[in-house]
N, C-alpha and C positions, 0 to 999 in steps of 0.2 A: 514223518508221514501223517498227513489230516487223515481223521478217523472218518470211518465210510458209515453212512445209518443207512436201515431201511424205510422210516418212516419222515423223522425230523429232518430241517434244515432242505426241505422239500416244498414248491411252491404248492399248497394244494387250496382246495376252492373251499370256500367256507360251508358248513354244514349245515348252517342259518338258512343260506340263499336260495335253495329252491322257493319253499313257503312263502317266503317275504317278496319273492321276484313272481312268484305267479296271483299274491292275492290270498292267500290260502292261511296264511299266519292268524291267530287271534290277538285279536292285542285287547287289553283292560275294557275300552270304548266298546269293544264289539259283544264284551256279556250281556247277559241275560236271564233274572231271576225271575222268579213269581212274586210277584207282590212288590217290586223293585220301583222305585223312586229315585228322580231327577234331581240336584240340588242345582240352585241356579244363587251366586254370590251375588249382593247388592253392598258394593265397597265407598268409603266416604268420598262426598265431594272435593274434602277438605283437606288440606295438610295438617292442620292438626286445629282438633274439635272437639269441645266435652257434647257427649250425647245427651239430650237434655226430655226425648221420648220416641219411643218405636209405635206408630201405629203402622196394625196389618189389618185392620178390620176391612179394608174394601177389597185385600189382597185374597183375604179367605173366603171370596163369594165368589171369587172365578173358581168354575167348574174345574173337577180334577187335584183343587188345593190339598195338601194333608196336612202341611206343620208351615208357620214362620217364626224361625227359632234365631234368640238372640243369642247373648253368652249365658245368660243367669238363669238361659235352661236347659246348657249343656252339661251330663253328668260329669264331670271333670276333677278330679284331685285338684284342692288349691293346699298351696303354702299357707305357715301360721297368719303372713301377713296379708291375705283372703286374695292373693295375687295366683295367675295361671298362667301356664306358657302363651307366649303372642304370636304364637303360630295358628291359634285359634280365632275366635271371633273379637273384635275391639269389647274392652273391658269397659264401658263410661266414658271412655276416648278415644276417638283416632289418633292415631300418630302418623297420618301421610294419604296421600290422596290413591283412593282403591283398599285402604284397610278395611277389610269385611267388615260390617256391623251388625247383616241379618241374611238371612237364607232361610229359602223359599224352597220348599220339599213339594213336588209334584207328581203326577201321575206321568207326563209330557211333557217334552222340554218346553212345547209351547205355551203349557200354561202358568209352566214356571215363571217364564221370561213376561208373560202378562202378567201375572200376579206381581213379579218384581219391579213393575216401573208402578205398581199403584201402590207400595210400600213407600210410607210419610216419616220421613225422619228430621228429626228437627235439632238443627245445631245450634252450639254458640262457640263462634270464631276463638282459635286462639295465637296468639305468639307461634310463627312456624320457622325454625330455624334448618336450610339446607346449606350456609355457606359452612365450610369447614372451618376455617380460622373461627369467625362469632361464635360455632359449635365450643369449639374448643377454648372458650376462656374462661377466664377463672371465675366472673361475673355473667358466665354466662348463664339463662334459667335452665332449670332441668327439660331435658326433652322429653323425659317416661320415668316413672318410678315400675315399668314393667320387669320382666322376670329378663332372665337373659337369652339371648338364640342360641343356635344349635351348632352354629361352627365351630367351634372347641372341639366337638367330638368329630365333626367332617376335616377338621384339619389333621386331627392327629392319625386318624386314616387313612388320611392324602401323601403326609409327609411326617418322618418319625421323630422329624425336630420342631413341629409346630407348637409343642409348646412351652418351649424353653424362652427364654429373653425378658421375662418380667423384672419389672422393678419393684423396690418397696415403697417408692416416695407416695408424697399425697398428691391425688390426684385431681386435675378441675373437673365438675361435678356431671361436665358429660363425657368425659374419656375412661372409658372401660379399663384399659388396660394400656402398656405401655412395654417400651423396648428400649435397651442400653447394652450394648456393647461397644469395650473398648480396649484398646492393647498397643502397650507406647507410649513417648513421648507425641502428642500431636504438633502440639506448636515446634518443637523443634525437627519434625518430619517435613513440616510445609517449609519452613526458614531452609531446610537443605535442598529445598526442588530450584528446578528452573525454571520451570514453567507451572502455573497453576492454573487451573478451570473450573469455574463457577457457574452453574447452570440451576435453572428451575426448572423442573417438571411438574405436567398435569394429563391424570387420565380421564376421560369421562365414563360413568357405568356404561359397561356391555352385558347384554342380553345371551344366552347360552343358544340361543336359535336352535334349535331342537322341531324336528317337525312335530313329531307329538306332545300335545301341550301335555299339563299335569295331569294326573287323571287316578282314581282311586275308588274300588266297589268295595264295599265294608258289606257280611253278610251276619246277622245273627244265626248265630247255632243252638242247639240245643246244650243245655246245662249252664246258662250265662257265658257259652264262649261267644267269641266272632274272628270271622276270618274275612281277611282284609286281601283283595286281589289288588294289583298295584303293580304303576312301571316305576319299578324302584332301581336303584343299583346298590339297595344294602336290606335285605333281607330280615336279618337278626336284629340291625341297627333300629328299623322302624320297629320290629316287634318288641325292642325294646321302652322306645320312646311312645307307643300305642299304651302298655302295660301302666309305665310312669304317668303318663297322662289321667288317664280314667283311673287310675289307681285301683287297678286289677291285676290279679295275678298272672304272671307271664307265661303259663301252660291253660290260658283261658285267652290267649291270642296268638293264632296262628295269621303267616305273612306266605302269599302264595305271590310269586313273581312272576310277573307277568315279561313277553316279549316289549324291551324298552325301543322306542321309537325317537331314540336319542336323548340323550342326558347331558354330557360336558361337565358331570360335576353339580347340576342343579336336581337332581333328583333321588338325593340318598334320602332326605325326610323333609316334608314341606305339609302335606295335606293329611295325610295317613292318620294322626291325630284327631282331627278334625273330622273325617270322615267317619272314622269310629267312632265318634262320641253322638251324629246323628242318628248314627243306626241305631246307636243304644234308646236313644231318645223316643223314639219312633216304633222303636222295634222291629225296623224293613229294612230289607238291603237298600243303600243309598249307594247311587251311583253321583259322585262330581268327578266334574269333565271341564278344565276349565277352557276358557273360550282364549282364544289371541289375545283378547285387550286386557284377562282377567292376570294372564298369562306375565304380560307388561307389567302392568300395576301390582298384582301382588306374588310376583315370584321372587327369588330370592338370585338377582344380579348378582357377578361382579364389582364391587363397587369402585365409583370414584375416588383419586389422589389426588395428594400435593409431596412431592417430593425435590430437594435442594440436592445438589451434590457439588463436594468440593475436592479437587483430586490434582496431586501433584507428582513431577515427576521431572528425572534427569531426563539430561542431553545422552546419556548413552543408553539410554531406553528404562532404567529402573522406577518403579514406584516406589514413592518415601511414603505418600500419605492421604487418606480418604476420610473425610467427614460429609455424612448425609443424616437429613434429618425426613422424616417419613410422617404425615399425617394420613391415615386411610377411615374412610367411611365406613362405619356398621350399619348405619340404617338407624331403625325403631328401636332396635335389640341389639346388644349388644356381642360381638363374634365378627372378625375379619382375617385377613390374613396376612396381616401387618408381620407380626414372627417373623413368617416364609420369607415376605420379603427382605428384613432387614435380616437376616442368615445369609440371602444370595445377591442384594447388592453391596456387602463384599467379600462373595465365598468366592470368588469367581477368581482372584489375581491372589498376590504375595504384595502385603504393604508394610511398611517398617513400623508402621503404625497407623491405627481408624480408629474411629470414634461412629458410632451408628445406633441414633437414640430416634425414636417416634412416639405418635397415640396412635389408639384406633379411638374413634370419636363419633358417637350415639348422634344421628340428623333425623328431620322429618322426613324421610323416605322409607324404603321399604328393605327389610334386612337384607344384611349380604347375604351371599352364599357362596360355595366354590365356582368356579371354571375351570376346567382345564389348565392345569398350575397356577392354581388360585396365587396372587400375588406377584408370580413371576415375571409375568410378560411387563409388568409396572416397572420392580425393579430391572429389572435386565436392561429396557428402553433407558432409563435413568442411567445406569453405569455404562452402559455400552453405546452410548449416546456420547458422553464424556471422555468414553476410553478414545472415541472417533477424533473427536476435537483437540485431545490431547496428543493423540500422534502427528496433529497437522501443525501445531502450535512448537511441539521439539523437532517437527521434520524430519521424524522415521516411519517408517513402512506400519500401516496400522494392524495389520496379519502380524507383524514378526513384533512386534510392540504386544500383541496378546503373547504369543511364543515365547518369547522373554520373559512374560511375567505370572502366567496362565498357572492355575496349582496341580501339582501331581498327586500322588499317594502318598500321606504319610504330613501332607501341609493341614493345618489348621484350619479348621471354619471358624467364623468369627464367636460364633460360641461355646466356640471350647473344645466342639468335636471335633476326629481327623478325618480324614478322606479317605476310603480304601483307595486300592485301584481304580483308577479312572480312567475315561479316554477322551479328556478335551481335547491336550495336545494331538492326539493320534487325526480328531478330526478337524482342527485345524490346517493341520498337515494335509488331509486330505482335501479341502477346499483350496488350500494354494497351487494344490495339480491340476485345478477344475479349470478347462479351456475360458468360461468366466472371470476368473481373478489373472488367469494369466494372459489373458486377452484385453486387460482393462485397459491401455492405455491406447487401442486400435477403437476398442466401445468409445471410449469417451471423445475420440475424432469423430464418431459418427451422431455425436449430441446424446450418449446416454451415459446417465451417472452407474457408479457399480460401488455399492454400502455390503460392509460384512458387519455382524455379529454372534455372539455367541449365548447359548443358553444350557442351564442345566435343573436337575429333579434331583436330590436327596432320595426320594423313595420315601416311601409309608412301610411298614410293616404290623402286620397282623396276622395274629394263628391262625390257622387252617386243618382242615381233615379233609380226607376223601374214602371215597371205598369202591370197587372193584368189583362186579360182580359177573360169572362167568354162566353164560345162560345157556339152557338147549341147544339153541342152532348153534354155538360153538363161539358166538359173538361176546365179546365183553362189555357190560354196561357201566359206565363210569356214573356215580353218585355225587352230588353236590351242590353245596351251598349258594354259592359265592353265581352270581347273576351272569348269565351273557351276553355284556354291553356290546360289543366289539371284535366277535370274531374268538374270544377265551375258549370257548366249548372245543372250536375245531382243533386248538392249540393243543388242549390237554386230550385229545381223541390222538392226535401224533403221538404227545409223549408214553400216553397208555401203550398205542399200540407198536410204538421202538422197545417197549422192551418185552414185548412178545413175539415181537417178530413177524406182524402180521400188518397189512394195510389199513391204514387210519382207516377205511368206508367200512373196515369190520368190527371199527368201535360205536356204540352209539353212549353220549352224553348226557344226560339229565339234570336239571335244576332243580330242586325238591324243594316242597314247603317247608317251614321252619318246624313242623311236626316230624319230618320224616327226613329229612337233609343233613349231615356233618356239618358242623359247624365253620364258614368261613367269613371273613371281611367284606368291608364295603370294595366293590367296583371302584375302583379309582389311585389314584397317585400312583400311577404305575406301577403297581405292585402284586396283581391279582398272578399274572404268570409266574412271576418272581415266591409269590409266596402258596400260591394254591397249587403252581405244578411241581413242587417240592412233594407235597402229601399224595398228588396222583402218581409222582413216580414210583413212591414209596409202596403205595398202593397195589400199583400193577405190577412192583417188583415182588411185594408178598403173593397178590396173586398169582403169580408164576412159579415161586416157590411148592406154593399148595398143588397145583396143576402137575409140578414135576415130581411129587411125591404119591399121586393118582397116579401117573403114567409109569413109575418106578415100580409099584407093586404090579402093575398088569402087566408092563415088560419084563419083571422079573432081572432088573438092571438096576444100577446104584442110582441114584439122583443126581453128583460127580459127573456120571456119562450120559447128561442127557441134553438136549439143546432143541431149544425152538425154533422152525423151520417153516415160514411161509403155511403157520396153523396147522405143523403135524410136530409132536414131541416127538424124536427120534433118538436113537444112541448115535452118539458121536463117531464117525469116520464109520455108520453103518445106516447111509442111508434108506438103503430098503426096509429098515424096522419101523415101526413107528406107531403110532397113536393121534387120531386127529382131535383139536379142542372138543368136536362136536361127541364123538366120543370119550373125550375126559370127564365132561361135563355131564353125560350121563352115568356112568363112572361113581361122580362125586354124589348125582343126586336118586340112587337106588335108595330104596326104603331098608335096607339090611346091611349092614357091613361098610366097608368100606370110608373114606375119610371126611363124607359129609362134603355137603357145596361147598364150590368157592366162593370167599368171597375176603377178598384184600382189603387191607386197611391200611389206612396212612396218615400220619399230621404231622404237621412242620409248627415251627415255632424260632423262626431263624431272626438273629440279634443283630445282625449286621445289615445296614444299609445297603444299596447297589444302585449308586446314581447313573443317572444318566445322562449324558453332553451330548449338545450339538452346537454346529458350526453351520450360517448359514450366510451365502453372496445371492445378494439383489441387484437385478441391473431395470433402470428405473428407465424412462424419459417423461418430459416435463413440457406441457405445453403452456409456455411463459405467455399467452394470451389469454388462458383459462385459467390457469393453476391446475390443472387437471394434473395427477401425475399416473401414470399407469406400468403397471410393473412387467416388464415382459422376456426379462428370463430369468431363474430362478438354481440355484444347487444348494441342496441339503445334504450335508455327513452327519452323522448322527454316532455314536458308539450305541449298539444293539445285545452288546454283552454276546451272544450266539442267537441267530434268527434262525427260530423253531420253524415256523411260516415265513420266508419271504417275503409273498404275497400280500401277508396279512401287516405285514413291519411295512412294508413298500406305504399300501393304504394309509395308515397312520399316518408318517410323516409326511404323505400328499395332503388327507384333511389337517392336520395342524401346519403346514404352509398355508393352508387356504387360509382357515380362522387367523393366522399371524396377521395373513396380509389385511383380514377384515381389520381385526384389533388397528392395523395400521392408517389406514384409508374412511373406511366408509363406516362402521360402528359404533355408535355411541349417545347415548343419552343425557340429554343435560336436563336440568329441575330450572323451574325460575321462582322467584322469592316467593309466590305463595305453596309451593311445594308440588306443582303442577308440571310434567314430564313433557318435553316436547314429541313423545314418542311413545303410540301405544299399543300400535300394530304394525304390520310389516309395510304398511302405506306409506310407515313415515320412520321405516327404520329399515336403512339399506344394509342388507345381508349379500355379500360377494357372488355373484355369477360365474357360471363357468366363462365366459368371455370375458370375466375381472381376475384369471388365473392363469397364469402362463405356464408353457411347459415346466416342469420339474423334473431335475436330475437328483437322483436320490443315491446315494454313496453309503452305503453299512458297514460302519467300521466297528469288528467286534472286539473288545476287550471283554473278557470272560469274567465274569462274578464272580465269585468263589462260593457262591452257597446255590444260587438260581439253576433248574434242572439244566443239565447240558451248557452252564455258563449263562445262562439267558438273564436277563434285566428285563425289567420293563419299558418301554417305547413309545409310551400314549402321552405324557406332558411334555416331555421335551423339546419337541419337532411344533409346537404352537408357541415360544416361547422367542425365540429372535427374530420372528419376523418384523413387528414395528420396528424394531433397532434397525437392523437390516435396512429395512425401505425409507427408515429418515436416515441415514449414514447416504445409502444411494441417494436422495435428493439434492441433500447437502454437495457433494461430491458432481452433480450434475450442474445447479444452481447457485452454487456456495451458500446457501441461507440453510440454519440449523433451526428447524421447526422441533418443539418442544410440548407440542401439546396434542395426547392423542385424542379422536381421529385426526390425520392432517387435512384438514380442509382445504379447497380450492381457493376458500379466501384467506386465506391465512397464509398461503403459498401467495397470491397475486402480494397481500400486506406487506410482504417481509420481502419479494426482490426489489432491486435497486431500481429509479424512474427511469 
């Protein structure tokens, strides 16, 4: 018999939504201090450029001016070799076109933005290298002798195997870092197949499209501190890299988190840095806000790929063998999320044996950053692109061809670690029952194609605390770190309030500054429920604890017999007794006697992963006049571990279809040889439309974690993860041609049908 809650596993409306729906929410942009200053970026022309002089002297006769500050007067901790993070201002050189070189502190944004176009900088041209391959040779020049970026730490965040896969060899002199897994005979794994498929892939950088751009207010305090408002999604994470930076100490930088106006992953630490080291400078709160184009140019993408796959396989459906080779882009700096990838293009099946070696490789562009399963949606399109071709090539069913070979608990990932529990299979399963897949061969009479794939998340893990505080009116306040990107607050407001017994609208949530908040993780890799509602259960489970030992000495009844009931302790099988929270709470907080307020405490620190699978069918049509392809129905199964929220699980995998179908279709950025971006505002960078979205049928199938409150996993990367696959499997399947390069273009689609 399913167990009954009163709070969880309940559609409820997020606790976010009034503020933000009526206008009323503050978000970072909308502060306001005294004495507060505009920063306005003035980023290079150039993809890569030794600076050669800064004049600001005509910049500082516009009214309002206060500072135009380059790197060499920003306070900043440098390394022995006089080098600082490049998340700051360009050091003597650009490395890509939009790297800040100078900033203009003003009273007005307008006079910033006047002062900043009569800022004279004078370059000299250099060698700018964006192809990957020329990046990556052995002869190739060095791109930066700069410091390294910040993905290392957003990776291991995101996902708790991101930083396994290194190799020792030597390496050519712009690839950071590198990947090698292997197990088997390979040559003798492909000599057993029947069939083999040989494909190249290429992604180009996507933008995390975020309505609110970057944005960051740094205030000085008194006693050399500051405190840095910010739509961050990792709290601790910035107050840590703020500390490092300026090389100050980390109880003289407080991180207040502000309402984020979208992230995807590009917003755990990018400006924050940078911001404090103005205000230091200045001695004024600095408000930067950056603009759309600033946004383009110097935020921290997605980046582009090149990926090979080679994958074989019998006539009775088994896979013998997988070989891919992975080059991904870092940018200026070096950090991608090459790992992730090669872990899941081939965590995904059982091979007799693979081999899965890449770089990530240092270009004149602008560093990576995550997205929303930083890496995944690359590999997945790769492998799941190939699984497509290979079921068509042995001429088995391409669903029961993953079913055949798909891994359970207990199989291997390619580096070494196992799988718990999982539920790919389960949502496979479920997408074969979906009137979509079973409907396909009546779609595809009426000229539309139908592509499945499948995607999954590893998880991130990071500590957590919480604490529980049970107030006056009778209400419990839940305390915390850990940012609310997405709906988390209302999530852990359920879990607090199932184990008292009382209506999530009786919990209120808070986000604390880094002075006064439990210590939790960055927002992101699906992990925040998984690991932050671990410590709120704990939380409101001690809390309850304390409560029924208040109400035990006023009812003059054991602790044993007491149970909480729609906010009144009672004795059990006596409901007329009672005690309601509003009087416990008074109770607790008399000046004499008695057991002292409540207040719960909780943290988790859980060692085990809780990935997350999805299974998703596209049903496409193709207008073989245009190339246009437009996707127009859609079903997503997803394994949800247990959905706390509905509602809130439903959302997610609607926005990660959406972003799927973007990554598939219309997103993406290409450089041309001087390192200059075809795209730098939304003018010229197509983000999905509600009429680019077609219905979604969303299917939650739960396989229960073993550590996550109430079973629950995380839900935020997995459901953005097969859609390109998905929707090049349906084209192919509509048109027979297997486009290989994302976004699929109109002409790429008209190129490749037949005359």
């Amino acid at each position: 018999m399913a167990a009954t809650y009163a709070s969880i596993g309940k559609r409820t409306k997020r606790l976010d939504s009034p503020p933000k729906l009526t206008g009323q929410e503050r978000f970072t942009g909308d502060l306001r201090f005294p004495g507060m200053v505009r920063a306005m970026l003035i980023g290079s022309d150039y993809g890569h450029a030794r600076i050669v002089s800064v004049d600001s002297a005509a910049a500082m006769e516009v009214p309002g001016v206060v500072a135009v500050l380059t790197h060499a007067d920003l306070p900043v901790a440098r390394s022995e070799s006089g080098v600082s993070p490049i998340s700051l201002l360009a050091d003597g050189e650009a490395l890509y076109v939009g790297h800040p070189v100078a900033i203009v502190l003003a009273e007005t944004d307008q006079a910033a933005r006047d002062a900043a176009d009569l800022v004279e900088i004078d370059y000299e041209e250099l060698d700018v290298l964006v192809d990957l391959d020329a990046a990556a040779a052995e002869d190739a020049p060095r791109v930066s002798l700069g410091g390294a970026g910040d993905f290392a730490d957003e990776a291991e965040m995101h996902n708790a195997d991101a930083a396994s896969g290194g190799t020792d060899e030597e390496l050519p002199p712009n690839v950071s870092s590198s990947v090698d897994f292997h197990r088997g005979d390979l040559d003798a794994a492909f000599a057993d197949a029947d069939e083999v498929v040989e494909l190249a892939f290429t992604s180009d950088v996507v933008h995390q499209g975020y309505i609110e751009p970057q944005v960051a207010l740094a205030v000085p305090e008194q006693f050399g501190r500051i405190a840095i408002y910010t739509s961050t999604q990792g709290a601790f994470h910035g107050r840590q890299k703020v500390s490092d930076t300026l090389g100050i100490a980390l109880d003289d930088v407080k991180v207040v988190p502000m309402p984020v106006g979208g992230g995807f992953g590009g917003k755990f630490v990018l400006i924050e840095p940078l911001v404090a080291a103005l205000a230091k400078a200045v001695d004024r709160p600095v408000l930067l806000q950056f603009t759309r184009e600033d946004d383009f140019l110097t935020g921290n993408p997605a980046p582009d790929c090149k990926m090979t796959v080679r994958l074989g396989g019998k006539r009775d459906g088994t896979l013998t063998a997988l070989d891919a080779w992975l080059l991904f882009d870092s940018g200026a700096a070096s950090g991608s999320p090459l790992g992730i990838a090669g872990i899941l293009i081939g965590g995904y099946y059982r091979f007799d044996a693979f081999r899965i070696r890449g770089y990530e490789v240092q270009t004149h562009r602008p560093s990576s950053g995550s997205y929303r399963a930083p890496g995944a949606q690359q590999a997945s399109f790769a492998i799941e692109s190939a699984m497509d071709e290979l079921a068509r090539r042995l001429g088995v069913d391409p669903l029961e061809l993953r079913l055949q070979n798909c891994v359970v608990e207990g199989d291997e990932r390619p580096n070494g670690g196992v799988w718990p529990r999982i539920g790919l299979k389960e949502s496979l399963e479920a997408v074969r029952d979906h009137p979509i897949w079973q409907e396909r061969e009546q779609r595809r009479a009426g000229g539309s194609g139908i592509g499945l794939a499948v995607g999954g998340w590893p998880g991130g893990l990071e500590p957590a605390s919480a604490a529980c505080r049970l107030d006056a009116d009778g209400k419990l306040t839940v305390m915390l770190g850990s940012v609310d990107l997405n709906g988390t607050n209302t999530t852990f407001a359920q879990v607090a309030a199932e184990s008292l017994g009382i209506d999530a609208d009786q919990v209120n949530v808070r986000t604390a500054d880094t002075d006064a908040a439990p210590f939790a993780g960055g927002t992101g890799g699906s992990k925040i429920t998984y690991t932050v509602g671990v410590a709120v259960k704990k939380a409101a489970d001690d809390a309850v604890q304390q409560i029924k030992q208040i109400a035990a000495q006023h009812l003059e009844a054991s602790v044993e017999d007491l149970e909480l009931v729609d906010g009144v302790v009672r004795v059990r099988g006596v409901p007329e007794s009672g005690v309601t929270l509003k009087e416990v709470a008074d109770l607790g907080m008399r000046t004499a006697g008695g057991h002292g307020p409540v207040l719960g405490r909780g943290a988790s620190a859980i060692s085990q992963i809780a990935p997350g699978f999805a299974a998703h069918v596209a049903e496409v049509k193709v207008d073989e006049l245009t190339g246009q392809v437009a996707v127009v129905n859609y079903a997503a199964a997803q394994d949800v571990g247990f959905a706390i929220n509905p509602a809130a699980v439903e959302g997610q995998i609607h926005g990660g279809v959406a972003q799927g179908i973007g990554w598939a279709l219309y997103e993406g950025i290409a450089y041309a040889e001087d390192g200059t971006p075809d795209a730098s505002s939304l003018l010229d960078y197509t983000l999905p439309r509600a009429n680019m979205i077609p219905p979604i049928d969303v299917l939650q199938v739960e396989v229960a974690s073993a550590e996550g409150p109430y079973g629950a996993k995380g839900v935020g990367e997995p459901p953005a993860i097969p859609g390109p696959a998905a929707v090049a499997n349906a084209l192919h399947d509509a048109v027979g041609v297997r486009i290989c390069d994302l976004p699929i273009k109109p002409s790429a689609v008209l190129d490749a049908l037949p005359d």
